[in-house]
Every structure is written in C-alpha cells, then in structure tokens.
N, C-alpha and C positions, 0 to 999 in steps of 0.2 A: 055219538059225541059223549052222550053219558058215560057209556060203555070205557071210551078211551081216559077218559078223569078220574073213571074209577080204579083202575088198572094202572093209569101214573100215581096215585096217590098210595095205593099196597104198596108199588115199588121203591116209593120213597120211604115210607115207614120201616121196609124190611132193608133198607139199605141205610139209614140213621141208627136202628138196633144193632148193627152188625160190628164188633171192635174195628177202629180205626186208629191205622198207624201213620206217623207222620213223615212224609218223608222228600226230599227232594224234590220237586217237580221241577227246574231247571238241571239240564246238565250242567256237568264244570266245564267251565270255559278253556276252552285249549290255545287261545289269544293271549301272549304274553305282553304284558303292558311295557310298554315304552315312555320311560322319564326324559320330556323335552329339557333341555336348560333353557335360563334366561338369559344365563351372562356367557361371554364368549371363552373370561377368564378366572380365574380362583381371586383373580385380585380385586375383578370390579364386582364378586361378589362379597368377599370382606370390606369393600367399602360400602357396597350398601348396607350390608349387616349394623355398620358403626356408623350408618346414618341414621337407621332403625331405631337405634338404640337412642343414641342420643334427641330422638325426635320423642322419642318413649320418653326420655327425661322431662324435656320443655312440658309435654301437652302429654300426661299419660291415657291410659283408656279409660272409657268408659265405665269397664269393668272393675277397674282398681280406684276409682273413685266412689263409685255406687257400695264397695267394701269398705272406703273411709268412713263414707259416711253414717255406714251402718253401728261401728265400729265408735264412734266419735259420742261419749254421753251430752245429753241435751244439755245447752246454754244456759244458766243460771237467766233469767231474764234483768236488763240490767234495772239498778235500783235509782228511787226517784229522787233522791238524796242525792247533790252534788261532792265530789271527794272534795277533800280536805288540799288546797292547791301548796299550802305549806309541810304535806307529808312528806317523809323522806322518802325519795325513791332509790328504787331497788337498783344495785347495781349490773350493767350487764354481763352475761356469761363469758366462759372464754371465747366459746363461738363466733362472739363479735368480732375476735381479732379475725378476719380472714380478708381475701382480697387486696384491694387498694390500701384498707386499714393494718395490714400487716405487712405491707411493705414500708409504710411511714413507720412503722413499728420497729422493722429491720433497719431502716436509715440512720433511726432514733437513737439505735443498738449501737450501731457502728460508729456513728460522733462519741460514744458512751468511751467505747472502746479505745478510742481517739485521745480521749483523757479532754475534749472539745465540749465543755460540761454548758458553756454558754450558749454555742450554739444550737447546742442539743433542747435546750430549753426555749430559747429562743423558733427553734423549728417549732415545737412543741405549742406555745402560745400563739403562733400563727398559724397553724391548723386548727386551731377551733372554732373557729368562724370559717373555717373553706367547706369546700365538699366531702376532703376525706378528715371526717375528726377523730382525732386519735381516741382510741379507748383506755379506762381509767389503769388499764395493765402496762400503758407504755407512759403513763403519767407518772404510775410510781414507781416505775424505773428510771426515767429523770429524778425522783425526788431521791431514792434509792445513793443513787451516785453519788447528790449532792450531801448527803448526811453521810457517806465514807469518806468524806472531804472536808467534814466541819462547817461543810456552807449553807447555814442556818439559818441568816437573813432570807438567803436568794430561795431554797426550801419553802420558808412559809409565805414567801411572796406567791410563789407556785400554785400553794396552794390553797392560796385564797383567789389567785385568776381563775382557777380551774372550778374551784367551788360556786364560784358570782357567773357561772358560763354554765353552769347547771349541770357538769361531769360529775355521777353518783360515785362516793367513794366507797368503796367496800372495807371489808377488815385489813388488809395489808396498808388502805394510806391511815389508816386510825394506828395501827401501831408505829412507824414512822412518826409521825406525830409525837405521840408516845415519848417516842427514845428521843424525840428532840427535845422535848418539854425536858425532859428527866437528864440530859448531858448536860443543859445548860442550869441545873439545879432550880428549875421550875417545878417542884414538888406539885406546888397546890392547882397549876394550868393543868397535868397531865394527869392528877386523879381528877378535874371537872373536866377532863375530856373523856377520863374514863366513865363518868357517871353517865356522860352522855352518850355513849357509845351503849349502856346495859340500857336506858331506858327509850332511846329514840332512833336507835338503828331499829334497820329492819331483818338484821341476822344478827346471830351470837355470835360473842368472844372466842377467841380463839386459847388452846393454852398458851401459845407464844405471846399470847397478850398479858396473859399474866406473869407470865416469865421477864418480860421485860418491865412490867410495872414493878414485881419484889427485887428486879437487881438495879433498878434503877433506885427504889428506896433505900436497897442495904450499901449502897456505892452512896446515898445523900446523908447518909446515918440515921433512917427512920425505921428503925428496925419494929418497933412496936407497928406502926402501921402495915408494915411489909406481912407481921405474924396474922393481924388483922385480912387483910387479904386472902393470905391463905385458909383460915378459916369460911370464909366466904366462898373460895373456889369448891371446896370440899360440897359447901352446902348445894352449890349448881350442879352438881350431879358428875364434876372432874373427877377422877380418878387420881391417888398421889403421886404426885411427880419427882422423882427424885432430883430431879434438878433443878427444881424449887428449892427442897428444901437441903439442897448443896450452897442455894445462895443465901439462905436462912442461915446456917452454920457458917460460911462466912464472914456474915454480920456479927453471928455470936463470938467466933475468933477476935474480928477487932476490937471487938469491946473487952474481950479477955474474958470471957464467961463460959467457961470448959464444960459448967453445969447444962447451963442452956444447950449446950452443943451435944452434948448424953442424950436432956431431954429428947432433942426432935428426932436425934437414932433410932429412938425404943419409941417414938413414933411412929413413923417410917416402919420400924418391922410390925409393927402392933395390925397398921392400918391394909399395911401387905400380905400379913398372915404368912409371914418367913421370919427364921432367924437369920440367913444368909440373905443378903439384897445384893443381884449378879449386875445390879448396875454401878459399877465402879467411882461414878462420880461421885459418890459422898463420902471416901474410904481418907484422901485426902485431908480435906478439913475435920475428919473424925480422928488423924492422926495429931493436927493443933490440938485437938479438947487434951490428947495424953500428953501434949507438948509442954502444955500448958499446965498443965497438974502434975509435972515432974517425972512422967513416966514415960521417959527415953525406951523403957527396955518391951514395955507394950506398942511403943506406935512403931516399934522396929518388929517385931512379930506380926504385924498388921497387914505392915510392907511387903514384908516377905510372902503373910499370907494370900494377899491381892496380888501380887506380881512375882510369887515365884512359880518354878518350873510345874508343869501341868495345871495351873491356873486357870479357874471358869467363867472367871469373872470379864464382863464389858467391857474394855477401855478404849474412852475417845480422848479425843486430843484435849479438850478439856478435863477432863480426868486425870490423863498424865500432868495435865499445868499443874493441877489441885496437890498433886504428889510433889513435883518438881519443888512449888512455894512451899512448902512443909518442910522441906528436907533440907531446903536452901537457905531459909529462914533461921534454923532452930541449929546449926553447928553440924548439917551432914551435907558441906557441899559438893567432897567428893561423890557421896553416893548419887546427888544429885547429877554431876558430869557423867556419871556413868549410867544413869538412866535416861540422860537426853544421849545420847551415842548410840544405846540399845533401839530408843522408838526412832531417831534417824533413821537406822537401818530398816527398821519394819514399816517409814514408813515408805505407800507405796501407790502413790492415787491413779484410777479413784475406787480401788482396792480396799485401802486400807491406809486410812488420814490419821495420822499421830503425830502430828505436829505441825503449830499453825506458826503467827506473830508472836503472840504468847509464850510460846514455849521459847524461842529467842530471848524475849525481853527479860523472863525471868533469870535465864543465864548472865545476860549485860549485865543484869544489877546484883547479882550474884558476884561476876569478875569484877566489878567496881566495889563492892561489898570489903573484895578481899587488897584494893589496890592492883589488881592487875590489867591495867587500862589496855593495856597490847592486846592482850587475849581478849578483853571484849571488842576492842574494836576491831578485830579477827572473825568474831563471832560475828557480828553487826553485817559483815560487809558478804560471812558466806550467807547470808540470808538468801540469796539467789539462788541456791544450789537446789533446793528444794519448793522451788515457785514460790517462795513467801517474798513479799515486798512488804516491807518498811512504810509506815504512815508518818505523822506529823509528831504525834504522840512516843511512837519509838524514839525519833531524831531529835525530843527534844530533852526527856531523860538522858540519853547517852551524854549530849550538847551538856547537861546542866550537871551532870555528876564531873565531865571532865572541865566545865568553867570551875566549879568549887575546889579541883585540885590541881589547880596551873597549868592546867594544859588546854589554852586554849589555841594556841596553832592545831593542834589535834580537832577542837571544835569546829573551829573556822573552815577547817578541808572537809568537814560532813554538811559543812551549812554550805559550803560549795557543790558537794556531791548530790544535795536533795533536789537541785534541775536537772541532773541526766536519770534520775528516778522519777521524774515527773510529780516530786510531793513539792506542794507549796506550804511554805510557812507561817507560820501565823505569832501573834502577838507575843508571847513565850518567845519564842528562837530567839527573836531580833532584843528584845529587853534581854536574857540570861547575857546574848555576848555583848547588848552596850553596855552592860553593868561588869562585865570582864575588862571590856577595853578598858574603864573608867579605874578599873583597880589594877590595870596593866598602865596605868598612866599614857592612854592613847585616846586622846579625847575626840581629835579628828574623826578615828574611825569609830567611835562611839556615835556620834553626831551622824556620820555616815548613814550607819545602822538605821538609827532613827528616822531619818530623811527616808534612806528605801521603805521602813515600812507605812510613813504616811503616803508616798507613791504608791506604794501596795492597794492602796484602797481599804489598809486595816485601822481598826479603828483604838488608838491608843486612847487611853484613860488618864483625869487627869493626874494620879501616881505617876504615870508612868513619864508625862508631860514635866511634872516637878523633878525627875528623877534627872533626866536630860541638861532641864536647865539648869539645877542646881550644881550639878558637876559641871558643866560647860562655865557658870557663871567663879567655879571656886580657881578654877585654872585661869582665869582671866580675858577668857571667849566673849565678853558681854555681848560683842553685836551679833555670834554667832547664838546665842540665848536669844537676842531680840528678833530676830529671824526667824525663830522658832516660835515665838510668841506669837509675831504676827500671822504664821500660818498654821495654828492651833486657836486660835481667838474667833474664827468662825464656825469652827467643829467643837467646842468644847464649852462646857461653862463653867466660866472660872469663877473660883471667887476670892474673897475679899485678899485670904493670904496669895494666892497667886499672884493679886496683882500689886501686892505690896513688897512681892519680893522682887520683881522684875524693874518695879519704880526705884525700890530700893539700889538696883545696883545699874540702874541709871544717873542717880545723883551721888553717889562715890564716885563716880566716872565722869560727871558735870557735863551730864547730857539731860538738861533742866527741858531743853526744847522737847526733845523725845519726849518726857513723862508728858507735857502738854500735849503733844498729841495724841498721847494713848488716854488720856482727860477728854479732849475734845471727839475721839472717837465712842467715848464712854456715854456722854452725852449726847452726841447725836443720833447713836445706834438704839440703846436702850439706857435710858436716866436713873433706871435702878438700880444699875450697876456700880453706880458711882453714889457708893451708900455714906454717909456721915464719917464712918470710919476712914474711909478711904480720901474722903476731900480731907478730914483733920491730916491725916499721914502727907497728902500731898502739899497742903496749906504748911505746915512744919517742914517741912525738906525745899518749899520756897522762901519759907521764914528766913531762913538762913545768909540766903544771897539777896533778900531786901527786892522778892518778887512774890510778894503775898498773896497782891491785889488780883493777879493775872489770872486766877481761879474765877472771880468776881468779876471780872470784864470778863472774860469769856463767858460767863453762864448770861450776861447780858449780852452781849453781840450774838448768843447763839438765839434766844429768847428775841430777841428785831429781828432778826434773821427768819425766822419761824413766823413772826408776824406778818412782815412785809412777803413771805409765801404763801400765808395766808390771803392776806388782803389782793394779793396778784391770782389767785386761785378765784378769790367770791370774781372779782373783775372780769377774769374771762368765763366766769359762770355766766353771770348777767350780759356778758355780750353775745353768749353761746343763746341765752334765752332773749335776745332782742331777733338776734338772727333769725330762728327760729319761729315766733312770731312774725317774723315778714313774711317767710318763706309760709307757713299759714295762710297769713293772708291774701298771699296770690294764689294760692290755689282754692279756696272753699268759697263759697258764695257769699256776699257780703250781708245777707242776713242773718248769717249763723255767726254774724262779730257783735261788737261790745255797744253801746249808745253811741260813742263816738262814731263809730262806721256808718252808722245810719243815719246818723248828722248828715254825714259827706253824699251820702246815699239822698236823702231829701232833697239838698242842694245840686246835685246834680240833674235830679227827675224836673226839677221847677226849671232849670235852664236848658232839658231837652223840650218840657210843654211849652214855653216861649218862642223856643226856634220852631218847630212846629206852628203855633200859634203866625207867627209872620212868616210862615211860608203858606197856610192858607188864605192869609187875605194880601197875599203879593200875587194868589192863584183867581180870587177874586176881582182884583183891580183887570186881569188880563183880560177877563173875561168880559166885564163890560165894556173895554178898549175894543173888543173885536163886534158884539154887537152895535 
C-alpha cells in the first residue's frame, strides 16, 4: 500500500511539471438547435411586443429604477422653517398644457377664433374650480384676445378672477398688463406693476417687457422716463436693442429734437461696436432727424442706401412702416406709394412679412393728407388681399378724416361694413358720426347713434352726454334730451351745470312739473346733489310762475315721508323682537328667563304642591274608610 502512494504521487508530480495545453474536452455538437415559436402569427407577436412595451411604460424594471436611483443626487433634507405662504409662486411649465388640459386649451382656441371672446372667458372661469383647470397659457390667451379688442374692463376682470383662484402668472400675463396700463395712459399703474414684477416675481424680465414699457412711454409722451429705462436695461446685463431705441428716436421725432435722434445713433453704433447697424429698423426715424434739420438731400441717400439694389440690411414690416411715415410725412408721397407696392409684392408669409395694419394706415392718412378720399378708401378696403384685417383704431381715423371733410355717407357705409369684419366699435365711431349728423343737421340719426352706443354697453362720458343733449336740445328735441337724461342719470355723475342745463330747457318749455321731479328724484336718491346752487336756479325759474314754495313742501313731505319710514321700521323692529322673545320662551327652559318667568314658575310649583297635597289626604281618608 505504501508502495502504491508512493508510485501515485511521482506520477502526479511528473505529470503537473509536464506543459499543459488547454483544450476541448467536449466535442462539437452535431445537433442543430431548433427555435420553437410562441405565436402562431407575426401579428400576435407585434402585439405582444406593444404590450411589453407599453407595460415597460406603466411599471418599468427593476433594473432602470435601481439606475435612477443611483443617478438621482441626495435630497436636500427639508428645512425646519415653514415657507413663506404669501410667496409668489412659480409659474407652471409648458408641460402642463397636455391631456385633458389641452384640449380645454384647444376649445378655448377655437371660441378665440370665433371672434366668441365671452364665452371663451366665460368657459375659462368655469374651469377653475372643476377638475380640468386650465393653465396660465390658455388664460393669457383669453386675456390676449381681449386687449386686441380694447376690452380692458372685461381683461382685468380676468385677471384678477384668475389671480384670487391662485393661477401663477408668468411674464407674458405681466406684459399684457403692461400694455393695458400703458393704452389706457395709466403711466404710473404700469411702472408699479413694473417695479413689481423686478422685485417679487420669481423670473426675470423679458426684453419684450421693456420694449413695451419704452413705446408705451414714448406714445404717453414720457420720453425722459422711457431714456431712464433704458439705462436701466443696459445695466441688467440686456444687450442694445435696436428697437428700443427706434422707439426712443421716435419719441425724439415728436418732439422735433433731430439732436437727440443723432445722439442715440452714435449710441447704438458705439455700444454695437459697428459703423453699419444691418438692422433696418432705426434707418427710418434717422431719416426724421435729417427731415427735420433740412437735409432732404441726406435722408434721400440714406433711402437709397437702406433700400437700394443689393442692400444688406434687415427689413421688417416695421422698418418699412418707419420709412413709409418719413417719406409720407415730409413731401415724398409718391416715393412712398412706390415703396408700399415694392413690399406688397415681396411680401410673402410666413416667408417673408413686410407688411402688416401699419403699413395700410400710414397710406389712408397719407391719401387723405392729399384729399384723395377714393384712393384711400380703395386702399382701406384692399386690406384683405393680403390677410391684414382692419381693427377699431384703423375704422375710426379713416371714419374721422372723412366726417371732417363731408363725406360722411362714405363714413356711414364703413361704420356699416365693421360687422361683416367682426370689429366692434367703440366710444370714438359712434361720437365722430353724432357729431357729423349734428353738423349734417340730422339730429334724429345723431340721437340714434347715441342711443346704439349706450345699448353697446359702452360707456359714454359725461362730454360726450352734453354733447348730445345740447344739440338735441338747440333743434328743439327737449323730450328727446329728457329721455336721454333720464337714462344717463344712473350711469353718470352729473353735476351742477348738467343739471342746470336740462332744468333750463324745461322751463322755456313750461314743463315746471318735470324739473320737480327731477328735484324730487334729486332728493330722494342722493341729497347732495341738489347743492344750494341748484335749489337757488330752481327756486328762481319757479319764482317766475308764483310756485316758489313747491321746493319747500317738497323737501318737507319728503323729510315725514322719511320719518313716518322710519318710525314704521323701529315698529316692526320691536314687533320682530317681541316675536322673537316668545318664540324664546317656548323653547328654553324657564330658568334661564328674567325674574318675571320665575314669578309664574313659583306660582305655579305652589298650586302643583296643593293638588298634591289633597290628593294625599283624599288617599288618606280612603284608607281609613276601608279599615
């Protein structure tokens, strides 16, 4: 046995020294594998495939979460400080619009589209309280609409529902705002909306925010604050805009300051680090500065050099306007007809946009500049040919250049034409043609006017209130004036001369009773209306027919009148609290009443212990009857 261990072990050692090569020990298989299928067809395995997939979506693996997580830096751990519950919060992404919320978005679109501007608002406010709430993108697409429409009340209504319903607004409803503060020459609302916007949002400005805060200054004539602004932008790390400071030179144009208009040039190239600036928009208003300083023969070299043949320079449709007003302005209107007929043709959307409203309007009042009413209202009407529609603001320049030069049958079939264009008019249209009719001697349809726009729901002023009756009253319409009075006297606040002139031409007329009751309405509505001044005018125009007193009994029969309502008021107070007290009293327990209650309470306990009392000694007498 030794023998044999000895003899295996040599053999192992001499067969571990020996090189060894590695080498196959199974043959190769001569068995060709056979791939069973699942499915019987190509089709029910693409569907499972796109069941796979989509179950991968829901509930991914294992493996790709174990990689998130690796992937995903550690949580800030939160802090022990509660947030600030008046922070502003951040508005959400676009992301948000998807789903159900992008369909209310698309519906939203399509009333938009509708020219259905109410009920699109109206959809809009009744989803914000449901399940799908619309997002702040389809909010300021309602508000959007409504400020291309003037409609500035119903706008801020908007957006103060949407604000108190906790919808974060981003920068786009902040500039919206903006331009409404700044159309309606709310200077100083729209820089404290701007202050608020740099210190208590929670993103930055945009440039179109400043772009609209400088042309909304230089259109209010604040041109010193608008320079200040721009200063400011600079300092926030913007970049010069040249369409800033196109609307800068603008401002400098109207004031007629050709210097100022140089200066911000050699700005603009200083701050650009070019002699040449290829964005065209400021070439325009650089052509006023020479307009302006007598140098016809440079802003026409200017011209040429911006807009002649192999030219590098930028031009948008605002750039052409800029050119267009310079040329139109200053004694070159031909050249100007022939540069709106050149971008006509070039233009070509959404290619290549060189001409919007603007460039129309400048024409209109160009043709009306010259007397040629046909030709503009020629031009007015091809507005269509090139997708530009006509606003409020178009229809009512054209309307007031052709009332001031007797053509207002020409007016009247534009103010007819703006409902199959779907523009509604506003306060302007309906005052230029009653103040036409009135100087056409047609008072009727003066009056008309008027009448449609307080049906409008627009809101006349009271100019424009004096304006009506006093014409209505000079032709001898008194009751059609008093008509008018009575349905502007709960929308307006008149004062003293309004109501002197209306009394007035009541008692030329010896309609004494009327003025009393526009006295007694004066007095029962509000008593401050009917100021000293106003009782002496009417006391004096009663003087007359020997009915002085009638001011003085009336303010006394009004005066009992007021009392005896009072006194029928305390009356059914006190019977309201007698009632009331009973009703008390049968319900609560009668210890929780007054000394009297427990009078009644005493007296009653002593004639239950009496009857008691004789019903045990009638229980007594029984008792010894039966023993």
């Amino acid at each position: 046995m030794a023998l044999s261990k000895l003899s295996f072990l040599n053999h192992l050692a001499k067969t571990l020294t020996k090189p060894h090569r590695f080498q196959s020990h199974a043959p190769p298989s001569t068995v060709i594998p056979v791939r069973l299928f699942s499915f019987a067809t190509p089709e029910e395995a693409a569907a499972e495939r796109r069941k796979r997939k989509r179950r991968l979506r829901i509930e991914p693996p294992l493996s790709a979460l174990r990689h998130n997580q690796q992937q995903q830096p550690p949580r800030p751990s939160p802090s022990s400080s509660p947030q600030n519950p008046n922070a502003p919060k951040i508005p959400e992404p676009v992301s948000a619009l998807s789903g159900n919320r992008l369909n209310l978005h698309n519906r939203i679109l399509k009333l938009i589209r509708e020219n259905d501007l109410e009920e699109a608002a109206l959809l809009t406010r009744h989803s914000i309280y449901s399940n799908c709430r619309p997002t702040i993108y389809t909010c300021n697409a309602v508000m959007a609409a409504q400020l291309r429409q003037s409609k500035y009340a119903e706008l801020l209504s908007l957006h103060r529902f949407i604000t108190q319903a906790g919808v974060a607004a981003n920068v786009v409803t902040h500039n919206l705002l903006l331009t409404v503060y700044l159309d309606c020459r709310k200077t100083d609302l729209a820089l404290e909306q701007y202050k608020q916007l740099i210190s208590d949002a929670p993103f930055n400005s945009s440039p179109t925010t400043y772009r609209i805060l400088i042309k909304g200054l230089v259109d209010n004539q604040q041109i010193e604050k608008a320079l200040e602004l721009k200063e400011e932008m600079a300092t926030k790390g913007f970049k010069p805009d040249p369409t800033i400071y196109s609307y800068l030179m603008l401002g400098q144009a109207k004031n007629s300051n050709a210097e100022g208009i140089f200066e911000l040039y050699e700005e603009l190239k200083e701050k650009m680090g070019t002699d040449d600036i290829l964005d065209g928009v400021i070439y325009g208003n650089l052509m006023k500065g020479y307009f302006l300083k007598g140098m016809e023969t440079e802003a026409m070299e200017l011209y040429n050099k911006v807009l002649g043949e192999g030219s590098n320079f930028s031009m948008s449709a605002l750039a052409y306007n800029y050119v267009l007003e310079a040329l139109s302005k200053n004694g070159k209107f031909e050249e100007a007809l022939s540069l709106f007929e050149r971008i006509k043709n070039e233009h070509d959307p959404p290619k290549k946009l060189s001409v919007n409203l603007g460039s129309y309007n400048i024409v209109v009042d160009g043709y009306c500049a010259n007397k040629k009413f046909s030709d503009a209202i020629e031009v007015f009407i091809s507005m269509g040919d090139k997708r530009c529609s006509p606003d409020t603001l178009s229809y009512n320049v054209l309307i007031d250049q052709l009332c001031n030069n007797d053509k207002l049958a020409e007016a009247e079939e534009l103010y007819k034409g703006m409902a199959d264009k779907k523009v509604s008019p506003d306060e302007y249209t309906f005052v230029t043609l009653m103040d036409a009719c009135f100087m056409e001697n047609r008072p009727d349809d003066a009056a008309q006017y008027f009448r449609t726009m307080v049906e409008s729901k627009l809101r006349p002023n009271l100019g424009v209130y004096n304006r009506a009756v006093e014409g209505l009253v000079k032709v001898g319409k008194v009751d059609e004036a008093k008509s008018f009075f009575d349905l502007m006297v709960p929308k307006l606040r008149m004062n003293d001369d309004a109501y002197k002139f209306i009394m007035s031409a009541l008692f030329e007329n010896g309609k004494h009773d009327e003025v009393m009751k526009i006295v007694d309405g004066m007095l029962r509505e509000d008593p401050n209306d009917f100021t000293d001044e106003v009782e002496e005018f009417v006391r004096e125009g009663l003087r007359k027919v020997g009915r002085e007193d009638e001011v003085t009994n009336l303010k006394l029969d009004i005066e009992r009148e007021k009392a005896e309502a009072a006194a029928k008021v305390a009356e059914e107070a006190e019977r309201a609290k007698a009632s009331a007290r009973a009703a008390v009293a049968s319900l609560l327990p009668s210890k929780l009443l007054g000394n009297k209650d427990s009078e009644i309470k005493d007296g009653e306990e002593e004639s239950v212990e009496a009857a008691i009392g004789d019903d045990v000694a009638e229980e007594e007498s029984v008792e010894k009857a039966t023993v």
